[in-house]
N, C-alpha and C positions, 0 to 999 in steps of 0.2 A: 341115107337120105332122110332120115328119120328124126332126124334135128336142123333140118334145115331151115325151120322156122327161126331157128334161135341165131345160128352162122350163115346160111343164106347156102352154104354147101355143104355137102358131106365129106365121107370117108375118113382121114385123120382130124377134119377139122375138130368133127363128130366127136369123137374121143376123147378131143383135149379137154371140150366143153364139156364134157360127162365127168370126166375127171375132177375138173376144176369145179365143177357144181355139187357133185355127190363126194368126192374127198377133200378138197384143199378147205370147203366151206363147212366140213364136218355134218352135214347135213344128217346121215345115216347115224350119227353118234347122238344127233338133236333129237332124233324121232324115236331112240331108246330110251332117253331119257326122260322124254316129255311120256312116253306111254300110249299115247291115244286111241282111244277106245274106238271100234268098226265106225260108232255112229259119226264119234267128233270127227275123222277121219274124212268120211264122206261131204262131211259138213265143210270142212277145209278144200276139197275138190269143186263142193258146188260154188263155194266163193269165189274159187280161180276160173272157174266157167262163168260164171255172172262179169266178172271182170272182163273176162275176153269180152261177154257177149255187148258190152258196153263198150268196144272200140269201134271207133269208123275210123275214116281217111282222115279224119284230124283230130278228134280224142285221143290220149291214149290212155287207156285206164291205166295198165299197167305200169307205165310210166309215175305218173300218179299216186299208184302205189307203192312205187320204188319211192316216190320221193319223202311222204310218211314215214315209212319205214327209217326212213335216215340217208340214204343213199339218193340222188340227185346225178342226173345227166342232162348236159348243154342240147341244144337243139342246136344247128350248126344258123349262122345268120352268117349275110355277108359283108364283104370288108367294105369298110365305109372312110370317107376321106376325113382328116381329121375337122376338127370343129361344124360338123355335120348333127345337125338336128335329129335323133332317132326318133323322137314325135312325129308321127305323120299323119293324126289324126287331131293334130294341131288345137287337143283339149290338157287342161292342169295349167297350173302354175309354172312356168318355166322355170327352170334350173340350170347353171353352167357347173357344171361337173371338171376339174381340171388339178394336175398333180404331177409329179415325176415320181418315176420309178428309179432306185440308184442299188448299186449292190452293198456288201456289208460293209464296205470299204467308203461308200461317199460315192461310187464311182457310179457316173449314168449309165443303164443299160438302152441302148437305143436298139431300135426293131422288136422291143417286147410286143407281142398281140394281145390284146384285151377286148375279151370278152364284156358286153355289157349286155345285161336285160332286166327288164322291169315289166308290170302292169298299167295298164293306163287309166288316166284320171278315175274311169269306172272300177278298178279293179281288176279286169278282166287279161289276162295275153290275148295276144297275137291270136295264137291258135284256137281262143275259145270263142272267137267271133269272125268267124272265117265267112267274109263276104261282103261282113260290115266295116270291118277296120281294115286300110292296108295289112298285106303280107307284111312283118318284120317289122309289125310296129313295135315300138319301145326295143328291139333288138338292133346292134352294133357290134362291129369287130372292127377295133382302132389298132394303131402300132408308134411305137414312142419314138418321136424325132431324134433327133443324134446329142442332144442335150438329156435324152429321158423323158421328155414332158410331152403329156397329152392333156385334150380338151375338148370338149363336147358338150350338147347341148340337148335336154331330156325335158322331164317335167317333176316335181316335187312328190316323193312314193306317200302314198296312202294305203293305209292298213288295207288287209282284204281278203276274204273268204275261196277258200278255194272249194275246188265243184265237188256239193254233198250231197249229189241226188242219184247215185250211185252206188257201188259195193263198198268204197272206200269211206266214202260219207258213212256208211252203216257201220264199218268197222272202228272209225274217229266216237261215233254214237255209243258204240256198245266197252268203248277203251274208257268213254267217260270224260274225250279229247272234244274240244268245239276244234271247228275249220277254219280258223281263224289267224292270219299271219301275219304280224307287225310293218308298218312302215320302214320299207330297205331297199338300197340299189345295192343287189350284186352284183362282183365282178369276175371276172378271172384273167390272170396273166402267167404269159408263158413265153419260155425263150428258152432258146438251147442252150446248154450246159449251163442252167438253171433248175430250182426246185421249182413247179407251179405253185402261184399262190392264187386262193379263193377268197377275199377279204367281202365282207359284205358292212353296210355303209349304214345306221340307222340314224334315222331323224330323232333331234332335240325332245318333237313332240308326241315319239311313239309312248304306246301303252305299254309299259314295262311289265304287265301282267299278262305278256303271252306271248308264250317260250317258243324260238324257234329249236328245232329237231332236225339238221339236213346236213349232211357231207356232200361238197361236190364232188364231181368224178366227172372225164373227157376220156373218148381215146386219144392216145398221144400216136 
């Protein structure tokens, strides 16, 4: 029961996820090599404690800091019909987002799901203004007609800071990294016996002097 934080249940789950965390990710072989001294050490735990203690019901630090780090997971949104506005706080520039998906052959793949999410005109998600902006604002999950083709209706990305008043803001500070993320609509798409793709979309007029850093990842 001792990781049920991480899998939600015990017993073999427990194990796998110990395995896969301290072997498959070579964790135990990182922490020899790196050295770290009792102090650094404890200094690395009180981070992961500040982190926690900086989650509620709709922050998630951790999250947050998975997403820094490079690694990035979807929040689930719901399916929406096609050519549906994900705008629902009906601020920015509108934009019509529209394409087909086809496999390597030319050939349309229809029922792919696609992922889409963005920030809104402020910058802001969904989640970080929870009360003020519709649930699932700028979030959608479309699926491509029997030609492949979808289309939808969002608003124009603008660049935008992500939340630095926190452990991860101090660790972007002390890397020497600003918080700062270029104008982009991500997406993701998936279909069976299919590889998922994660293509993200940048505007003409982004700032080409700041790098993004993020793999996506979903469970499948």
């Amino acid at each position: 029961a001792g990781c049920s934080p991480l899998t939600g249940i015990g017993g073999e789950a427990c194990e796998d996820a110990a395995h896969t965390i301290g072997a498959e990710l070579g964790l135990h072989a990182a922490v020899k090599e790196v050295d770290p001294t009792q102090e650094e050490w404890l200094q690395a735990i009180m981070f992961l404690t500040d982190t926690g203690h900086k989650c509620d019901d709709w922050r998630q630090e951790f999250i947050l800091l998975s997403d820094v780090l490079g690694v990035s997971m979807l929040v689930d949104a719901p399916e929406r019909p096609m050519g549906l506005d994900i705008c629902l706080d009906g601020k920015g520039a509108r934009m019509l987002v529209k394409g087909r998906i086809l496999d390597t052959e030319g050939n349309p793949v229809a029922g792919a799901k696609i992922d889409v999410w963005q920030t809104n005109d402020d910058g802001f998600d969904d989640v970080q203004q929870k009360g003020i902006r519709p649930d699932f604002n700028f979030r959608g999950v479309f699926r491509t007609g029997d030609d492949g083709s979808y289309w939808f209706w969002g608003a124009k990305p603008r660049s935008y800071p992500i939340p630095d008043d926190g452990p991860v803001g101090k660790l972007l500070g002390a890397l020497g990294r600003h918080p700062y993320r270029p104008a982009h609509l991500p997406t993701s798409s998936r279909r069976q016996g299919f590889k998922p793709l994660s293509p993200i979309s940048l505007t003409p007029t982004m700032n080409i002097s700041i790098p993004m850093r993020c793999l996506g990842s979903r469970n499948r």
